[in-house]
PyMOL Python script that loads the backbone (N, CA, C, O; Angstrom):
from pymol import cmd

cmd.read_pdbstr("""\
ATOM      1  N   UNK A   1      29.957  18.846   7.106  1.00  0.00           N
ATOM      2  CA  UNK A   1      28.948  17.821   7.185  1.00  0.00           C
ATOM      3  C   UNK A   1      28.924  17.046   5.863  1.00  0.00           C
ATOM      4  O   UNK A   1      28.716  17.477   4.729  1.00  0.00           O
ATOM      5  N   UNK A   2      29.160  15.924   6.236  1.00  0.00           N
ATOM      6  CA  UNK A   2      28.741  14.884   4.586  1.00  0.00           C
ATOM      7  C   UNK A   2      27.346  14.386   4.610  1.00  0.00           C
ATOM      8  O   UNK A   2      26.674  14.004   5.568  1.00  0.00           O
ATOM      9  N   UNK A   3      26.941  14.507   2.862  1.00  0.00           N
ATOM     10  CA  UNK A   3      25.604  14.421   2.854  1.00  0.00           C
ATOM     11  C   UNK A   3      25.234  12.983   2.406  1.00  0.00           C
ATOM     12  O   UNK A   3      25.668  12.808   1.267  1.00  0.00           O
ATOM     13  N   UNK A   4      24.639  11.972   2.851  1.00  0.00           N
ATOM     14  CA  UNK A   4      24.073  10.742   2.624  1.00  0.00           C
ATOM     15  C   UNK A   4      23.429  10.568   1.542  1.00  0.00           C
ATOM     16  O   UNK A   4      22.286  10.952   1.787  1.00  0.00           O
ATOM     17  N   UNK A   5      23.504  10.123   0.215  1.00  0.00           N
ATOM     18  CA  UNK A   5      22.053  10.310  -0.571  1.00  0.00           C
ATOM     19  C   UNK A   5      22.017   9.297  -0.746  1.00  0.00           C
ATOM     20  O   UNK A   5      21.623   9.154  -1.903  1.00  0.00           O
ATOM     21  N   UNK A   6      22.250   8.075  -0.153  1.00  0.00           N
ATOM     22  CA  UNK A   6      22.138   6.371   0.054  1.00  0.00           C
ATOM     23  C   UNK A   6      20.657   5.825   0.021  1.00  0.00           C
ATOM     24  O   UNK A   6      20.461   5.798   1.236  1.00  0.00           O
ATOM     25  N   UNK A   7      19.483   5.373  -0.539  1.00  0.00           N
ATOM     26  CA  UNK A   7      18.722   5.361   0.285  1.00  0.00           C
ATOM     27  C   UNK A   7      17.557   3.511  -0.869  1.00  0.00           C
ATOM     28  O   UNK A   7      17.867   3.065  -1.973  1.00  0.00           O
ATOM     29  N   UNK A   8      16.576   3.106  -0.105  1.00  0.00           N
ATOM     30  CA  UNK A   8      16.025   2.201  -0.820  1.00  0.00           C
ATOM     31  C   UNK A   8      14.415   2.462  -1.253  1.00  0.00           C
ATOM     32  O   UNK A   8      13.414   2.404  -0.538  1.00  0.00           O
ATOM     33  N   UNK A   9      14.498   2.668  -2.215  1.00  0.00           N
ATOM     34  CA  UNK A   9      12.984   2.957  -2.733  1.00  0.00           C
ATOM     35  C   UNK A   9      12.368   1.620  -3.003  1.00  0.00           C
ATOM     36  O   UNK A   9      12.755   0.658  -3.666  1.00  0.00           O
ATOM     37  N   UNK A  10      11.279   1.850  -2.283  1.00  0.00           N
ATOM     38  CA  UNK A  10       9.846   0.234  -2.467  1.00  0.00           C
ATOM     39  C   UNK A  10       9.127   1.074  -3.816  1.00  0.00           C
ATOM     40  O   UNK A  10       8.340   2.011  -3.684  1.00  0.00           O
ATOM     41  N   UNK A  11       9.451   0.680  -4.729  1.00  0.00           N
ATOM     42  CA  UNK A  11       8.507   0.800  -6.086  1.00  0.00           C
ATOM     43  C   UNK A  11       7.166  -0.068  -6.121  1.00  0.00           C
ATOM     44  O   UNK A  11       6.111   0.218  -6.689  1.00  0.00           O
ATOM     45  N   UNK A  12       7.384  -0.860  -5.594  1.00  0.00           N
ATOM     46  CA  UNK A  12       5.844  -1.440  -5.201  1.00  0.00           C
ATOM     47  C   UNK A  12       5.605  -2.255  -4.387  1.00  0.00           C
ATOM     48  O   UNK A  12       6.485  -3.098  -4.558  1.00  0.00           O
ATOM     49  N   UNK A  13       4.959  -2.585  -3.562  1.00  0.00           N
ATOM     50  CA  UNK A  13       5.409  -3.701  -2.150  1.00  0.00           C
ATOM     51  C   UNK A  13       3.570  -4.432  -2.208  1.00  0.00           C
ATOM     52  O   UNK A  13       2.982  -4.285  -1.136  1.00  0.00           O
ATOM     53  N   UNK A  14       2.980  -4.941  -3.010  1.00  0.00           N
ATOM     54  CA  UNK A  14       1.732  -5.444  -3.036  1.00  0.00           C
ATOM     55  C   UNK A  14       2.351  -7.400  -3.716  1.00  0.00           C
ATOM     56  O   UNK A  14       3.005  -7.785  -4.686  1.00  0.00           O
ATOM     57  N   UNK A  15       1.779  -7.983  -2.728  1.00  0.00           N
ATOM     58  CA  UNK A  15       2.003  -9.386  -3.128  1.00  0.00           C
ATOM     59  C   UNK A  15       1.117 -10.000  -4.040  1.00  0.00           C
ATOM     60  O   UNK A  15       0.215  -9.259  -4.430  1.00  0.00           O
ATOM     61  N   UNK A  16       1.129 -11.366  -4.570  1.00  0.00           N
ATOM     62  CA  UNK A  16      -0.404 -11.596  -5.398  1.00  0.00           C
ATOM     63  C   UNK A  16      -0.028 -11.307  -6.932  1.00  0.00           C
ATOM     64  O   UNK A  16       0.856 -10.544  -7.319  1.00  0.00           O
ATOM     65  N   UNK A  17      -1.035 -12.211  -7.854  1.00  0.00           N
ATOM     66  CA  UNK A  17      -1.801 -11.543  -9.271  1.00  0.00           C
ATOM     67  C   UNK A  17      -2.172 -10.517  -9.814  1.00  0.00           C
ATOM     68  O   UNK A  17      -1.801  -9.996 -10.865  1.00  0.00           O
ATOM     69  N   UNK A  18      -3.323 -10.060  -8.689  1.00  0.00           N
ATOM     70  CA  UNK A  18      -3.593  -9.677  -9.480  1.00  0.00           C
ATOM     71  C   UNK A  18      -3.686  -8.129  -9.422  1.00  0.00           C
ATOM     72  O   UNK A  18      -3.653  -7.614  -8.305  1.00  0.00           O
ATOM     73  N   UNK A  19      -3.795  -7.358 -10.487  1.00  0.00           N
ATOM     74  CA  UNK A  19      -3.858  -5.666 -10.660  1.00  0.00           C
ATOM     75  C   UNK A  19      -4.830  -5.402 -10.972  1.00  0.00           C
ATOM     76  O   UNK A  19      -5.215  -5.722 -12.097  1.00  0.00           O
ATOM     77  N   UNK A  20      -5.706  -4.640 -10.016  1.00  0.00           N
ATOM     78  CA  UNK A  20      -6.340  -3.641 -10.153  1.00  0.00           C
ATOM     79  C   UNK A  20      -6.014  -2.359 -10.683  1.00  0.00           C
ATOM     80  O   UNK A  20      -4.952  -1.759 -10.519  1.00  0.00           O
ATOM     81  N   UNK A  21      -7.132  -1.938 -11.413  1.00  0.00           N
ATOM     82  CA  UNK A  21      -6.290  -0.170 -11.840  1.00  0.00           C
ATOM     83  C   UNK A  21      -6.670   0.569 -10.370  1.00  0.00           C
ATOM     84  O   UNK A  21      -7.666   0.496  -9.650  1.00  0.00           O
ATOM     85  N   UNK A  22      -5.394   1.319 -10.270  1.00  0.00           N
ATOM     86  CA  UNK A  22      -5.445   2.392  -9.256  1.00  0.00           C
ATOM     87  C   UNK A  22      -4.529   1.854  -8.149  1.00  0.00           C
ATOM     88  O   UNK A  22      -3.820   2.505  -7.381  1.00  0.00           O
ATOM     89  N   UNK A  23      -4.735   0.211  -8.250  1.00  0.00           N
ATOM     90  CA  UNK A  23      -4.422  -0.654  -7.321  1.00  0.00           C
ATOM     91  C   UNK A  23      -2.937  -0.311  -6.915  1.00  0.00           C
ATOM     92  O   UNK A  23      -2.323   0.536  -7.563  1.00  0.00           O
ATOM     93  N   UNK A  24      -2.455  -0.850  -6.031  1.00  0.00           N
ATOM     94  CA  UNK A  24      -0.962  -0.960  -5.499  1.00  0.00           C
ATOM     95  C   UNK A  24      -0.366  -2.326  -6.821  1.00  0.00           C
ATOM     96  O   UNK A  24      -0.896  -3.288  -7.376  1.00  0.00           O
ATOM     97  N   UNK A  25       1.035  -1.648  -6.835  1.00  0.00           N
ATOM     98  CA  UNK A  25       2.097  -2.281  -7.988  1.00  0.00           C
ATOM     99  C   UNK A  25       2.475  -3.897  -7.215  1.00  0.00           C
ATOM    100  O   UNK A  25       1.888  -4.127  -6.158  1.00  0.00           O
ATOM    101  N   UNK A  26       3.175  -4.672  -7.611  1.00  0.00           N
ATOM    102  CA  UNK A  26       3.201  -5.651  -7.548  1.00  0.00           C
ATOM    103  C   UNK A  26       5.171  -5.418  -7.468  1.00  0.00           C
ATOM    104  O   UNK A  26       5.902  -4.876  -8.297  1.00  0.00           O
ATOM    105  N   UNK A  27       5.508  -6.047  -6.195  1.00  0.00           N
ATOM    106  CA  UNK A  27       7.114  -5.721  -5.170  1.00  0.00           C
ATOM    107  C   UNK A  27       8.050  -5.680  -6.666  1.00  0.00           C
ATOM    108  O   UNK A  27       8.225  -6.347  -7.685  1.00  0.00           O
ATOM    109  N   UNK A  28       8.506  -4.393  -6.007  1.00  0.00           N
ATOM    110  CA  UNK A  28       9.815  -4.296  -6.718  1.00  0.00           C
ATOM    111  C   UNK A  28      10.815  -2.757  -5.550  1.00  0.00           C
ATOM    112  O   UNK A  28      10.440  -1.931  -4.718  1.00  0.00           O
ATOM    113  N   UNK A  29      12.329  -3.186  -6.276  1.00  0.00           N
ATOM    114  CA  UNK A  29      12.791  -2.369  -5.124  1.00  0.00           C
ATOM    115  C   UNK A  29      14.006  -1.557  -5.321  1.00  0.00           C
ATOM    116  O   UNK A  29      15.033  -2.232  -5.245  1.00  0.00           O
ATOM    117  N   UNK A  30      14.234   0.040  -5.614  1.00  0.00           N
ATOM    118  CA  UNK A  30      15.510   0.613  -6.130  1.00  0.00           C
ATOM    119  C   UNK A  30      16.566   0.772  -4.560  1.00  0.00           C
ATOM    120  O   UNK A  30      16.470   1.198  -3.409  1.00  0.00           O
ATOM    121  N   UNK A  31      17.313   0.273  -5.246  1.00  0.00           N
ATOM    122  CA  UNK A  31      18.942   0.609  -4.036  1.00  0.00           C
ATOM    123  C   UNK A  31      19.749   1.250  -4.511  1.00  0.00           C
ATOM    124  O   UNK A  31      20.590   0.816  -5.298  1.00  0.00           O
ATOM    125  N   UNK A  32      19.631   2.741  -4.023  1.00  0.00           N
ATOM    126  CA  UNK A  32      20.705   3.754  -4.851  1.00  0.00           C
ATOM    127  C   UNK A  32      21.968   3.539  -3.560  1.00  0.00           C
ATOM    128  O   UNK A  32      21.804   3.597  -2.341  1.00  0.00           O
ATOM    129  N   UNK A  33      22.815   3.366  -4.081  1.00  0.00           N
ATOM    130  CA  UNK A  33      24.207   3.338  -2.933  1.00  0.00           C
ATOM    131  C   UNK A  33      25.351   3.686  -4.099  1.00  0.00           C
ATOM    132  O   UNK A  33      25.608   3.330  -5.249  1.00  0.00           O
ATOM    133  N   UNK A  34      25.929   4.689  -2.997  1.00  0.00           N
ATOM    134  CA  UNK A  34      27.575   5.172  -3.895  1.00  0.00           C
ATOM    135  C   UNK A  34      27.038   5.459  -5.253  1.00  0.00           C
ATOM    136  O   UNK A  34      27.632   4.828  -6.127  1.00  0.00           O
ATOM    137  N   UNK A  35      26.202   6.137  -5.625  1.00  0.00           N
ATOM    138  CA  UNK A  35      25.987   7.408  -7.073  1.00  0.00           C
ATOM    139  C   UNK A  35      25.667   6.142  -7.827  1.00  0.00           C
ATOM    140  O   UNK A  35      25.406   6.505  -8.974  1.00  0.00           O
ATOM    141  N   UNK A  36      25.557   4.785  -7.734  1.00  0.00           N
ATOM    142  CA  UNK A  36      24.380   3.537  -8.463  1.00  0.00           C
ATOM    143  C   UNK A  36      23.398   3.498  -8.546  1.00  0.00           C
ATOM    144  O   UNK A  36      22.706   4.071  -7.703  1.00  0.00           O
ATOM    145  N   UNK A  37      22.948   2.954  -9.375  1.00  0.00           N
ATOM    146  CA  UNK A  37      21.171   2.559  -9.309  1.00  0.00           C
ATOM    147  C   UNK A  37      20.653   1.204  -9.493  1.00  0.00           C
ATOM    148  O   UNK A  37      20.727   0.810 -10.656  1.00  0.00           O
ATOM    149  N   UNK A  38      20.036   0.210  -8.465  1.00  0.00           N
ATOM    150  CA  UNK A  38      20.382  -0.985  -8.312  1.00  0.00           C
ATOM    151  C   UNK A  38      18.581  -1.836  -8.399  1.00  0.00           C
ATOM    152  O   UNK A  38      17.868  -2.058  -7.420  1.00  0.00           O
ATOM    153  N   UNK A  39      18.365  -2.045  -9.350  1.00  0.00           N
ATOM    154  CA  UNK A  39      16.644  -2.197  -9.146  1.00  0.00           C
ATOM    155  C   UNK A  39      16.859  -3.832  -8.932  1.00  0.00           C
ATOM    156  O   UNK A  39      17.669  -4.592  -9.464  1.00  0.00           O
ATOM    157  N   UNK A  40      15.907  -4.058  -8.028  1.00  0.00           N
ATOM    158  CA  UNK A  40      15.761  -5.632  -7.734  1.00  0.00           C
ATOM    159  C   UNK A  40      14.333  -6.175  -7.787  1.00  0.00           C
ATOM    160  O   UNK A  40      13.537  -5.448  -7.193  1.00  0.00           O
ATOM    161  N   UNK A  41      13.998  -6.868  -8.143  1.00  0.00           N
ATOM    162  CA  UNK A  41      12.406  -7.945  -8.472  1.00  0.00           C
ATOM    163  C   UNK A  41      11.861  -6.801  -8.956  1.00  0.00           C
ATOM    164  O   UNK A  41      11.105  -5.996  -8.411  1.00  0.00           O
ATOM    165  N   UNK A  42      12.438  -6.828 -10.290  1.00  0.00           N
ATOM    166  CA  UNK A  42      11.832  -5.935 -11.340  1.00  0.00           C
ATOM    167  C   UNK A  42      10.979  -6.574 -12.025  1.00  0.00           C
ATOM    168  O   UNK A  42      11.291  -7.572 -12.675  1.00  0.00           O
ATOM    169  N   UNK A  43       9.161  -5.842 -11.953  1.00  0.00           N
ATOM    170  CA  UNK A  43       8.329  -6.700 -12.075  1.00  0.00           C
ATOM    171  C   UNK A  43       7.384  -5.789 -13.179  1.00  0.00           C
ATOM    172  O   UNK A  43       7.744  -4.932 -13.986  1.00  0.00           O
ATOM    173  N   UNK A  44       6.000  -6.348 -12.868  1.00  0.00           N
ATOM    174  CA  UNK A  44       5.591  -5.240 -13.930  1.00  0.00           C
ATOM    175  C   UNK A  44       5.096  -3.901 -13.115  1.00  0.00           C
ATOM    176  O   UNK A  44       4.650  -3.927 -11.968  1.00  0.00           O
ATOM    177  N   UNK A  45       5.243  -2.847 -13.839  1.00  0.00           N
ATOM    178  CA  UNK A  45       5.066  -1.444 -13.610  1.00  0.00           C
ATOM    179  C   UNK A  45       6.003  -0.975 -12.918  1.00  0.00           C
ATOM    180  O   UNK A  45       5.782  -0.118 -12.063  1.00  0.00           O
ATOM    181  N   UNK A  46       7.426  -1.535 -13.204  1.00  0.00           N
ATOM    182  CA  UNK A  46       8.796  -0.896 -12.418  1.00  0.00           C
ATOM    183  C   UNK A  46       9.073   0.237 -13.310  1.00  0.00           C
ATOM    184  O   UNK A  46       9.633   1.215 -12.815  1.00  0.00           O
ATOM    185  N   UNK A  47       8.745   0.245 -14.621  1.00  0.00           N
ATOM    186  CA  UNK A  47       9.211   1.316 -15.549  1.00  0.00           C
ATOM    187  C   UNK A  47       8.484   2.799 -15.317  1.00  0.00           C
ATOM    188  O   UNK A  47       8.948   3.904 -15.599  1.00  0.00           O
ATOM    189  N   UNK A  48       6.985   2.423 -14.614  1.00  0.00           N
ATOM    190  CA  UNK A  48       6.204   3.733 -14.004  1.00  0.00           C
ATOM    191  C   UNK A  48       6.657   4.054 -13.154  1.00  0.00           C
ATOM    192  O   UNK A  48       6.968   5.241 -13.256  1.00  0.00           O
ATOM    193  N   UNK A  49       7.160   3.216 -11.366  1.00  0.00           N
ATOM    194  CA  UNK A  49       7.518   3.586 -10.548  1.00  0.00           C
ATOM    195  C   UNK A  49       8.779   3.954 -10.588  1.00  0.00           C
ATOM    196  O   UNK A  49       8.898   4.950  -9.874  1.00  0.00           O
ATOM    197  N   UNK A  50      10.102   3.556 -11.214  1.00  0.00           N
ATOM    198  CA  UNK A  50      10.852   4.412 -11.458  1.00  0.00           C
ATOM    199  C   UNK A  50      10.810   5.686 -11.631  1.00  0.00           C
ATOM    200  O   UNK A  50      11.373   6.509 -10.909  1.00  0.00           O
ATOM    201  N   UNK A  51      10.006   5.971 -12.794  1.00  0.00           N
ATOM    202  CA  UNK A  51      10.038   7.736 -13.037  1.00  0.00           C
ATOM    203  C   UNK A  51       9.181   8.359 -11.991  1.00  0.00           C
ATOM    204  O   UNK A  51       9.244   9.577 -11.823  1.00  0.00           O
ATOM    205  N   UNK A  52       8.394   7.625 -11.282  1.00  0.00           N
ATOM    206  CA  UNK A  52       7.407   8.461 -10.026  1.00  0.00           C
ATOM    207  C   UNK A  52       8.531   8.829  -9.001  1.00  0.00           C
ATOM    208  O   UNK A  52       8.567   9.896  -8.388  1.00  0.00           O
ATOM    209  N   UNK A  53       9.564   7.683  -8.874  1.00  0.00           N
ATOM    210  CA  UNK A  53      10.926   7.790  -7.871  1.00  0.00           C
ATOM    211  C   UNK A  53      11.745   9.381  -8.451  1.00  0.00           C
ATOM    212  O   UNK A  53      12.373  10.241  -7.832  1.00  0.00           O
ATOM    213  N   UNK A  54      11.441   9.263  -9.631  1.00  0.00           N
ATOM    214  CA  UNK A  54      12.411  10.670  -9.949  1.00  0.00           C
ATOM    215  C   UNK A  54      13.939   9.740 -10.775  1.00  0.00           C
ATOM    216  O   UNK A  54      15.072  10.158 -10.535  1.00  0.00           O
ATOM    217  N   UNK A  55      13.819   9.053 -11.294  1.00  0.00           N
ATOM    218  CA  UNK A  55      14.637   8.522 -12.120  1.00  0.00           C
ATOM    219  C   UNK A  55      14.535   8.483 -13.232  1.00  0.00           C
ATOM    220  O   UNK A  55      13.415   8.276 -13.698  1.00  0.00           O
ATOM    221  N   UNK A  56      15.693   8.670 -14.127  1.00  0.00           N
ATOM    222  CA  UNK A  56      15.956   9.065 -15.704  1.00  0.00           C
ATOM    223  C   UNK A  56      15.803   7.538 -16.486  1.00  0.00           C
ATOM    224  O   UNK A  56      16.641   6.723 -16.101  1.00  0.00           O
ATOM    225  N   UNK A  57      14.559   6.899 -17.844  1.00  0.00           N
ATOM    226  CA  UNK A  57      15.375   5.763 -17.832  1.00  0.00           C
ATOM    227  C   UNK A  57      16.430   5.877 -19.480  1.00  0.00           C
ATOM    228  O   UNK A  57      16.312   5.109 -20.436  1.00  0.00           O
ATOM    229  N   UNK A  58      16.981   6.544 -19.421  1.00  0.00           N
ATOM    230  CA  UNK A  58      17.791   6.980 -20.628  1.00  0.00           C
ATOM    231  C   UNK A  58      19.166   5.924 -20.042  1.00  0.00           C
ATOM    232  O   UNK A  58      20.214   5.861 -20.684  1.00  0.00           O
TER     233      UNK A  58
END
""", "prot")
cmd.dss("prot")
cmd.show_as("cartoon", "prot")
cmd.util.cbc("prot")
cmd.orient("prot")
């Protein structure tokens, strides 16, 4: 059996200004494909949701 670890993480999917604390993050989006790491509409608080994803940012 081959194992898939392909997959797209929504780091934040909230449209709009403005942030509330607690609030939902403002869209951003990781595409891990073939052992990459591919972040797209890297916005603010991608550097939190990354490491909540379980990603290294070294």
């Amino acid at each position: 059996m081959v194992l898939n670890l392909d997959r797209l993480v929504l780091l934040g999917a909230k449209g709009g200004p403005a942030i509330r604390p607690g609030g939902p993050w403002p869209s951003s989006s990781l595409l891990e494909i073939g052992g990459r790491a591919i972040v797209v509409d890297c916005g603010l608080g991608v550097t939190r949701a990354l490491t909540d994803a379980g990603l290294s940012l070294k």
